[in-house]
C-alpha positions in Angstrom: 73.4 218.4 146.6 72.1 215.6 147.6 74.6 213.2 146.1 77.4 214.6 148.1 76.0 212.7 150.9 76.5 209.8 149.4 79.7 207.3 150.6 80.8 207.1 146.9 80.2 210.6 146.6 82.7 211.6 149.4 85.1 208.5 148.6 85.2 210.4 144.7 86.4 213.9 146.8 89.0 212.8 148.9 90.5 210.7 146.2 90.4 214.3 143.9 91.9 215.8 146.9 94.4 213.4 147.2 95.4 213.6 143.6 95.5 217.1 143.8 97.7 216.7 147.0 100.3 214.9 144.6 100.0 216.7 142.0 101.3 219.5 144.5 103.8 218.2 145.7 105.6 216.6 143.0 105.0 220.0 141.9 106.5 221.5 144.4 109.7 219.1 144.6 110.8 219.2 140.9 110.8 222.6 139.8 111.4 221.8 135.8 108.4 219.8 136.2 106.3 223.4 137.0 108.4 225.2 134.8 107.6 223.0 131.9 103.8 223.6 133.2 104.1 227.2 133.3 105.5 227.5 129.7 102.3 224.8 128.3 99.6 227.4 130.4 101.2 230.8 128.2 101.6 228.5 124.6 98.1 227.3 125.4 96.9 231.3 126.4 98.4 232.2 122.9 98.7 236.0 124.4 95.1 236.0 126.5 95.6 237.3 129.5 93.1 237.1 132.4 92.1 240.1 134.5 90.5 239.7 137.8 87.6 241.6 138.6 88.4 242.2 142.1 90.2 245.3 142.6 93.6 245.5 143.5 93.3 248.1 146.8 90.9 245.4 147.9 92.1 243.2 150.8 90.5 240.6 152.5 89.7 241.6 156.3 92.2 240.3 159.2 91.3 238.2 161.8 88.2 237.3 160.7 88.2 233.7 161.9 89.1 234.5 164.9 85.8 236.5 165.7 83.5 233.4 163.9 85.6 231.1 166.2 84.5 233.5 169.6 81.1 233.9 168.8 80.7 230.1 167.8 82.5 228.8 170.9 83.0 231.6 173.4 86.8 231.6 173.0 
């Protein structure tokens, strides 16, 4: 996209990722605050339950960076 390359545009995404920052870790330091989030995501999934299509068995291969990191700079 070529608006991404904007300044505004990257100002917008590192103010979204600073939200979300917060959002984690007020998150993460009052645990009725997730709790209360957790019960508004299953009322608002009235049942639904979502099933990934990735298979279980499936895991995601080890040490994978570290061969992209050797063959970019001859680590």
């Amino acid at each position: 996209m070529a608006q991404g390359k904007e300044s505004y545009a990257h100002d917008a995404m590192l103010l979204a990722g600073k939200a979300m920052a917060c959002t984690a870790i007020s998150a993460l330091e009052n645990p009725e605050l997730l709790d209360n989030a957790k019960k508004e995501l299953a009322e608002r999934l009235d049942g639904e339950t979502y099933t990934s299509l990735i298979p279980k068995e499936l895991t995601p291969p080890k040490n994978k960076q570290k061969g992209i990191k050797q063959k970019l700079f001859n680590w």
